[in-house]
C-alpha positions as semicolon CSV with decimal commas, in nm:
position;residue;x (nm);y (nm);z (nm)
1;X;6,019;13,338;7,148
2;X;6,211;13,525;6,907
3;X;6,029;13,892;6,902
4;X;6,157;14,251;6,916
5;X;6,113;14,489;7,174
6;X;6,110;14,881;7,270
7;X;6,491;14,854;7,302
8;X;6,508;14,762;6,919
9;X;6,384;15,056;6,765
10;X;6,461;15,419;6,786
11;X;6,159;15,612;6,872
12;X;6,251;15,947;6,873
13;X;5,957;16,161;6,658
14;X;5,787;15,824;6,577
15;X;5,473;15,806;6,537
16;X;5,347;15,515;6,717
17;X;5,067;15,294;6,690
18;X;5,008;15,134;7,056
19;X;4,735;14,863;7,068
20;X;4,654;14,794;7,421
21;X;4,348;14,607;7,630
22;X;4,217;14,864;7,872
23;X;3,936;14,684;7,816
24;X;3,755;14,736;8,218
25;X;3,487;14,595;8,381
26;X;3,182;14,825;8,381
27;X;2,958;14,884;8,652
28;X;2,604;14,727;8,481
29;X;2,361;15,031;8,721
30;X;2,591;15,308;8,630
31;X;2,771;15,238;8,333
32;X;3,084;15,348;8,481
33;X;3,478;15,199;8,515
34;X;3,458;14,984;8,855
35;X;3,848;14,846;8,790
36;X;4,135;15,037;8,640
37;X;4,421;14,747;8,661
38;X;4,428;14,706;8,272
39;X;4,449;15,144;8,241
40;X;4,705;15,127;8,495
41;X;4,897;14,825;8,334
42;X;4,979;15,113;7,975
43;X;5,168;15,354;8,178
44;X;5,507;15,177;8,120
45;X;5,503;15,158;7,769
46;X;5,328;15,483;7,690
47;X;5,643;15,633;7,936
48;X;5,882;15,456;7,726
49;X;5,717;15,625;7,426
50;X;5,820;15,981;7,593
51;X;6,043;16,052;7,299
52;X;5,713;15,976;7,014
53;X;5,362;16,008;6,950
54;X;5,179;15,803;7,075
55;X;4,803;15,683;6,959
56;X;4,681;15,454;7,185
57;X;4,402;15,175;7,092
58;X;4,198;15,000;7,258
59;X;3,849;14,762;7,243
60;X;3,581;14,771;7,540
61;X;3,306;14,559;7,573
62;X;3,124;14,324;7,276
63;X;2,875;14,469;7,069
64;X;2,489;14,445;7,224
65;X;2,628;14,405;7,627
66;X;2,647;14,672;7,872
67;X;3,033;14,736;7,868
68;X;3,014;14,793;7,522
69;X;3,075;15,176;7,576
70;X;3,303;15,497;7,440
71;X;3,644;15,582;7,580
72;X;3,583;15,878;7,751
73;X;3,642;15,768;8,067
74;X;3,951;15,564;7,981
75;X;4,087;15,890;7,868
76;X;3,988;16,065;8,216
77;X;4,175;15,836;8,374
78;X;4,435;15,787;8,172
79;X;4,511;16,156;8,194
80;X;4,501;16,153;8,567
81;X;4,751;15,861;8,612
82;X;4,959;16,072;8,343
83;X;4,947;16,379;8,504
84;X;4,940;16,478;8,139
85;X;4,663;16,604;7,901
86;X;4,529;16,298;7,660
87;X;4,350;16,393;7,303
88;X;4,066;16,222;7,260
89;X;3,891;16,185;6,994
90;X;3,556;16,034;6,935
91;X;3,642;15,833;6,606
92;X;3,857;15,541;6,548
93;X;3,940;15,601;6,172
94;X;3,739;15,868;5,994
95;X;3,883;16,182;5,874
96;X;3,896;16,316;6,260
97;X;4,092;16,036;6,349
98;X;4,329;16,086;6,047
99;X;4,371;16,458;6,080
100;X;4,418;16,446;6,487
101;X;4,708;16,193;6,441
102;X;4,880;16,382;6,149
103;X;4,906;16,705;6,372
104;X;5,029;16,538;6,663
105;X;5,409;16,693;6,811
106;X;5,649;16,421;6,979
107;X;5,538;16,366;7,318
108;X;5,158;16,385;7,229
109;X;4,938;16,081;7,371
110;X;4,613;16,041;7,131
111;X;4,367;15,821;7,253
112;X;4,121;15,675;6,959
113;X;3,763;15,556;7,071
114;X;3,637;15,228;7,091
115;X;3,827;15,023;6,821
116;X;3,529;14,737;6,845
117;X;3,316;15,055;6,715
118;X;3,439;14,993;6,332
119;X;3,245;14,696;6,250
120;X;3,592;14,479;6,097
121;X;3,766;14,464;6,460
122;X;3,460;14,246;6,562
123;X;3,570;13,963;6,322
124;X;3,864;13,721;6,333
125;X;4,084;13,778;5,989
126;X;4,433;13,601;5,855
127;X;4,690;13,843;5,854
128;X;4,669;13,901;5,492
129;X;4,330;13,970;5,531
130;X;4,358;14,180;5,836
131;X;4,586;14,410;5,642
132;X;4,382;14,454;5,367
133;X;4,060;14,572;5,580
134;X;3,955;14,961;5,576
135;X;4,074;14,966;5,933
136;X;4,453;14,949;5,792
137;X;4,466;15,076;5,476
138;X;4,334;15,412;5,665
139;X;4,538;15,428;5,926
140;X;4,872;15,195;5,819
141;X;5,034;15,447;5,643
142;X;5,027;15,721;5,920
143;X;5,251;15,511;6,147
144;X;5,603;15,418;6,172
145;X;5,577;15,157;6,464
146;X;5,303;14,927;6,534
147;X;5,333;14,865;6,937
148;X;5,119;14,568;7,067
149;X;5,117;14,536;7,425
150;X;4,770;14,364;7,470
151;X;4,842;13,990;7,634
152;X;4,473;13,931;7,760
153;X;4,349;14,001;7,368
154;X;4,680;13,757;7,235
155;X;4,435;13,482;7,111
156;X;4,237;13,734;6,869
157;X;4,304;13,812;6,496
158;X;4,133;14,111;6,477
159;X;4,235;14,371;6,222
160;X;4,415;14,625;6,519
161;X;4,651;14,303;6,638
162;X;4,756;14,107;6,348
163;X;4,690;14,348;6,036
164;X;4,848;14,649;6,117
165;X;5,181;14,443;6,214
166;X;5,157;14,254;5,888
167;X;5,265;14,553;5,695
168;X;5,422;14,776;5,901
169;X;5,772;14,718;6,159
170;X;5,642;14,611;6,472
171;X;5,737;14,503;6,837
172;X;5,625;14,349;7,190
173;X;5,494;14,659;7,430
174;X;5,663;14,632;7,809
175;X;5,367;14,452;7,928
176;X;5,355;14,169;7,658
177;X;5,748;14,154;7,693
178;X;5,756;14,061;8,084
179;X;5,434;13,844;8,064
180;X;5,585;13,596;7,829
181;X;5,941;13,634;8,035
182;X;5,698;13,492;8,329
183;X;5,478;13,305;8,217
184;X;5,808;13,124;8,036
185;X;5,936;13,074;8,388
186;X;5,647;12,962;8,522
187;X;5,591;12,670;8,340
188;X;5,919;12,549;8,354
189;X;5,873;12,500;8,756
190;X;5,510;12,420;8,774
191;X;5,444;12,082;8,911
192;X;5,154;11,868;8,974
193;X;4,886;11,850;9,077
194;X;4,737;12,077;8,874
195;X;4,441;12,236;8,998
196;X;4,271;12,468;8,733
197;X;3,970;12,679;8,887
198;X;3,743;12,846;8,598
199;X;3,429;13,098;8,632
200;X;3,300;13,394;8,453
201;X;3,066;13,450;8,148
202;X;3,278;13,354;7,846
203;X;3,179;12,976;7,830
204;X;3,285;12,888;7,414
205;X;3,679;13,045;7,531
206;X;3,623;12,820;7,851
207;X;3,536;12,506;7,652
208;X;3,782;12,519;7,368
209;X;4,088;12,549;7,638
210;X;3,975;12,273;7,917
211;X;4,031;11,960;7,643
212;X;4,329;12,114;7,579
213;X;4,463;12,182;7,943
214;X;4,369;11,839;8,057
215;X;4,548;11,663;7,765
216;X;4,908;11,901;7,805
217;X;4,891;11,773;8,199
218;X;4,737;12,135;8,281
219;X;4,490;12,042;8,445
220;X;4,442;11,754;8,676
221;X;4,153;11,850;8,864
222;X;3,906;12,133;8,748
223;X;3,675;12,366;8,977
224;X;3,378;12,481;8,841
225;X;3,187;12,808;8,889
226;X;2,992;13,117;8,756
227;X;2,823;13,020;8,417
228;X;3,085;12,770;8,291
229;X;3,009;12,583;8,647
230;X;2,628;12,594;8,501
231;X;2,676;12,483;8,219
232;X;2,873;12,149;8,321
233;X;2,585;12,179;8,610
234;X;2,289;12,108;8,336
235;X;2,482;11,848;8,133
236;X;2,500;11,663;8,465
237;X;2,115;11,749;8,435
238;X;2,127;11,894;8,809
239;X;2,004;12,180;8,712
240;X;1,692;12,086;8,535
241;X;1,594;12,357;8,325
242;X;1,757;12,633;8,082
243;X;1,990;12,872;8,111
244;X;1,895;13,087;7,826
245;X;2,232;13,165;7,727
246;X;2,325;13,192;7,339
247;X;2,463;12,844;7,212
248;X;2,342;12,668;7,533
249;X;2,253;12,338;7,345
250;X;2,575;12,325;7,157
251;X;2,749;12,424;7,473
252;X;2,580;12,155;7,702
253;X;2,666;11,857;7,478
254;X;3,040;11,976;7,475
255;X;3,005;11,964;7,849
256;X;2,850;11,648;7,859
257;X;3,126;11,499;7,630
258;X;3,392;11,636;7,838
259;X;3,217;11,455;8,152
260;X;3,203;11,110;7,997
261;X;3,594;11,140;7,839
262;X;3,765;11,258;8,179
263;X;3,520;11,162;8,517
264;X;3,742;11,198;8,709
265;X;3,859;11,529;8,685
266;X;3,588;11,804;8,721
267;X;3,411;11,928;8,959
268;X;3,057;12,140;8,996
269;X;2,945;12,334;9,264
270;X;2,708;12,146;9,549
271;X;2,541;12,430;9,711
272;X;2,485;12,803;9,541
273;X;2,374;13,138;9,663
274;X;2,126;13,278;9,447
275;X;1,935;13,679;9,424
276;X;1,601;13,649;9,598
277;X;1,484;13,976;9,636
278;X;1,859;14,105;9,689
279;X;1,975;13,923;9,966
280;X;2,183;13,556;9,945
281;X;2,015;13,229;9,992
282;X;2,222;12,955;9,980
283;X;2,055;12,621;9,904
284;X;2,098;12,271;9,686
285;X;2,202;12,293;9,342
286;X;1,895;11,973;9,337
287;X;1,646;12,194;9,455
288;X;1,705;12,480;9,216
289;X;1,413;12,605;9,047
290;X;1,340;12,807;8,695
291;X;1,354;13,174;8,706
292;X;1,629;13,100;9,032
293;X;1,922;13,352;8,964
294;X;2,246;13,216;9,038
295;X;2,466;13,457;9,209
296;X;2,765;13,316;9,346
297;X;2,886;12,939;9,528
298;X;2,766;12,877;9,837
299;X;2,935;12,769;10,144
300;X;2,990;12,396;10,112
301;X;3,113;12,438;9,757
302;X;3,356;12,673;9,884
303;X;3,480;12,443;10,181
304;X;3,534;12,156;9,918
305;X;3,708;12,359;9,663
306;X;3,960;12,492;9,919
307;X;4,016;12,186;10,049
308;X;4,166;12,059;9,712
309;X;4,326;12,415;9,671
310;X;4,545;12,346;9,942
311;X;4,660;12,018;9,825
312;X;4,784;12,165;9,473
313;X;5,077;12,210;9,322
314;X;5,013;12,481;9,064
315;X;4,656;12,660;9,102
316;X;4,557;12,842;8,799
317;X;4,226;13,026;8,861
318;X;4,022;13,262;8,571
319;X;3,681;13,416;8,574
320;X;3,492;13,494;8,941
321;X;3,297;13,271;9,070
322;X;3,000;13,534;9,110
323;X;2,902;13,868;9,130
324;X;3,151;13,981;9,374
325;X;3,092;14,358;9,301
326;X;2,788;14,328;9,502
327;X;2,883;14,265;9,921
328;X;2,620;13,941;9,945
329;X;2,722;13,761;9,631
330;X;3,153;13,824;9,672
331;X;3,188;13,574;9,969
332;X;3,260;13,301;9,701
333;X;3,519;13,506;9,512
334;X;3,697;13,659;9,817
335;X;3,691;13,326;9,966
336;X;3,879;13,114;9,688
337;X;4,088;13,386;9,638
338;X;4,221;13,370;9,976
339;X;4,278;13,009;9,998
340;X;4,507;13,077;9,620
341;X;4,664;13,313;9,831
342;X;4,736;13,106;10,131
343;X;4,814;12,771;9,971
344;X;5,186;12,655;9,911
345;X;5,150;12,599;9,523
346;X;5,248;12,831;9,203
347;X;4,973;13,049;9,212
348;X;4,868;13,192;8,872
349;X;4,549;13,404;8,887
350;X;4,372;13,571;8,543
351;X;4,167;13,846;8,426
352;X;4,060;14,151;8,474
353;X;3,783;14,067;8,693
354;X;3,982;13,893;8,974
355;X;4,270;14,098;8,932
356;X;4,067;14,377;9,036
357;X;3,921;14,171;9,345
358;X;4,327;14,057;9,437
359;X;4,344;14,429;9,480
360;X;4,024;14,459;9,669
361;X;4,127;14,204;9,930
362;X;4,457;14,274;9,937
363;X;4,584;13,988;9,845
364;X;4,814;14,090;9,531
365;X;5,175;13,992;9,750
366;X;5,049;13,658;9,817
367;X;5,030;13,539;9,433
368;X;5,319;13,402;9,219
369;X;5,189;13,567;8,871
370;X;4,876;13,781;8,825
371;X;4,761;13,884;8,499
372;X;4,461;14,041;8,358
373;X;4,463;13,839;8,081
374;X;4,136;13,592;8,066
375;X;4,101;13,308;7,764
376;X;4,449;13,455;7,627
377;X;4,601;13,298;7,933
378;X;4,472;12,951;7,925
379;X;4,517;12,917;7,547
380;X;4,906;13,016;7,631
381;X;4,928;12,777;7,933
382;X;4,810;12,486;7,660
383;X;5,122;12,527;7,473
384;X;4,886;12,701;7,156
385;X;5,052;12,972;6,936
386;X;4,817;13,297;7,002
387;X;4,754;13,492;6,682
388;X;4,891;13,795;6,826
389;X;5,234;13,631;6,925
390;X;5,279;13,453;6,616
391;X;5,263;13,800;6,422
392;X;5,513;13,977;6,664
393;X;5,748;13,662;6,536
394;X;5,675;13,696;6,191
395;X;5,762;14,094;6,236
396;X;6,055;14,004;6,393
397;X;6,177;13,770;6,094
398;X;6,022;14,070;5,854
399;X;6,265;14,323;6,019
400;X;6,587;14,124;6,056
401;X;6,547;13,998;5,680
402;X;6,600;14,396;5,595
């Protein structure tokens, strides 16, 4: 890929723009930061940015759910992995915003608040368009490098990743720079079989990529779990009654279309552990009942799965299989993980979730790649162009043409 980097500017009393995804899992009972990987994963670039000033950007949460919250404690911690004092500011591009960044002295690290806060970084744009929203025409002019160094939000076109770039010289942060350099390397090596293992909430990303991973030879078997597993679960009508999830009926024919085109391939989970009045009871998916609250895989599930684990060539595996921040429901999670970790294959394991479990379980040596990038990820491992990559290119071209 033919992008610039760091080493191709001169930074020295720049003022920087640096989108990145500290984008954390929140605890749902206290609101607060339960994993810091993605905070931790800026340090790099914002040291590399000693010489500048530096406004940092990020998103957190989706509008409506519980981890749709300020920055304030992404600054706290920020600051304390720093060892240097972060201004925060509780706008993203009002006149605070604006008159915070224009006083800032080289070395100064600015954090803005939630970018998803401004109503146009919740939509999906074209570059032109992206560059012509408030967002930009704000803010554009006050920079003189647009840094983006957000992998696990590549597949987005929102306003702060491809509009911003579109007008303004731009480059690859140190994070976005050795990802591709891997992930490159990676896939040059991989061989089959390909085992892909999928979980988590975000079932439209989910459904878009697994066509796509089984046709590029991705994806020769496919393990099902957390809400994408129950989805595929009640097109197979073994679970018998509805999810209430938005889009369910759109997102259960998909399923059931996938089933019929490639048999073969997936798999759902036999057994589950669900919540009855806190504790885990593991029974039949068949004799699952309305108002039963899935929680995690149960044991047989987790016995089959690793058995085809260990048999892989590559393992890819995104999105937990359950709520593993609670002790009774992380047995499936902590389990998979570990046979990843133990199997002979190329190991690839994604987002921010299981990252922060890897860590947890101490497991992080035992894995050839791990990034916190989620759908970003499996779009890239498909062989599609991600929004955010393609703009970094077109910068590129943009720069050298001057």
């Amino acid at each position: 890929m033919d992008i610039l980097t760091l080493a191709d500017f001169d930074l020295k009393g720049k003022t920087v723009l640096l989108r990145v995804d500290m984008n954390c899992p929140i605890d749902p009972k206290t609101g607060e930061i339960s994993g810091t990987k993605r905070i931790e994963e800026t340090i790099e670039t914002i040291n590399a940015l000693k010489d500048s000033k530096v406004v940092v950007a990020s998103h957190q949460g989706r509008v409506g759910n519980k981890d749709y919250i300020g920055m304030e404690q992404h600054a706290k911690i920020l600051e304390k992995l720093l060892g240097k004092k972060i201004i925060y500011v509780e706008d993203v591009m009002g006149s605070l915003a604006q008159s915070e960044i224009k006083k800032m002295k080289n070395g100064d690290i600015l954090l803005l608040d939630n970018l998803r806060f401004c109503a146009e970084e919740n939509y999906e744009f074209t570059p032109d368009d992206a560059a012509s929203t408030i967002m930009v025409k704000r803010l554009g002019h006050l920079f003189d490098l647009c840094v983006l160094d957000c992998f696990p939000s590549a597949h987005r076109s929102h306003p702060s990743l491809v509009g911003f770039a579109n007008i303004i010289p731009a480059c690859a942060g140190k994070v976005v720079e050795r990802e591709v350099r891997k992930l490159e390397e990676i896939l040059t090596v991989a061989k089959a079989p390909h085992v892909v293992v999928l979980g988590g909430s975000k079932v439209a990303d989910r459904l878009e990529a697994i066509k796509m991973l089984i046709k590029r030879g991705r994806a020769d078997q496919i393990l099902l779990t957390g809400l994408i597993g129950n989805v595929f679960m009640r097109a197979q009508a073994r679970i018998k009654y509805p999810l209430g999830i938005k889009g369910e009926d759109d997102a259960v024919s998909k399923a059931h279309a996938l089933l019929g085109e490639y048999p073969d391939v997936f798999n759902t989970p036999v057994d589950v552990a669900i919540n009855k009045d806190g504790q885990r009871t593991e029974l039949d998916v068949r004799l699952l009942n309305k108002g039963d609250q899935i929680y995690d895989i149960g044991q047989k599930t987790i016995e089959h799965y690793s058995r085809i684990i260990a048999s892989a060539g590559t393992v890819f595996i995104s999105g937990p299989p359950g709520f593993f921040e609670m002790e009774n429901f992380s047995i499936g999670t902590k389990s998979l993980l570990e046979s990843v970790a133990n199997s002979m294959a190329t190991t690839i394991v994604s987002g921010g979730h299981l990252t922060s479990a890897l860590k947890k379980y101490g497991l992080v040596e035992k894995i050839t790649h791990i990034s916190t990038a989620g759908g970003a990820l499996v779009l890239y491992l498909t062989g599609e162009k991600l929004p955010m990559i393609q703009m970094l290119e077109k910068a590129a071209m943009r720069t050298r043409v001057k």
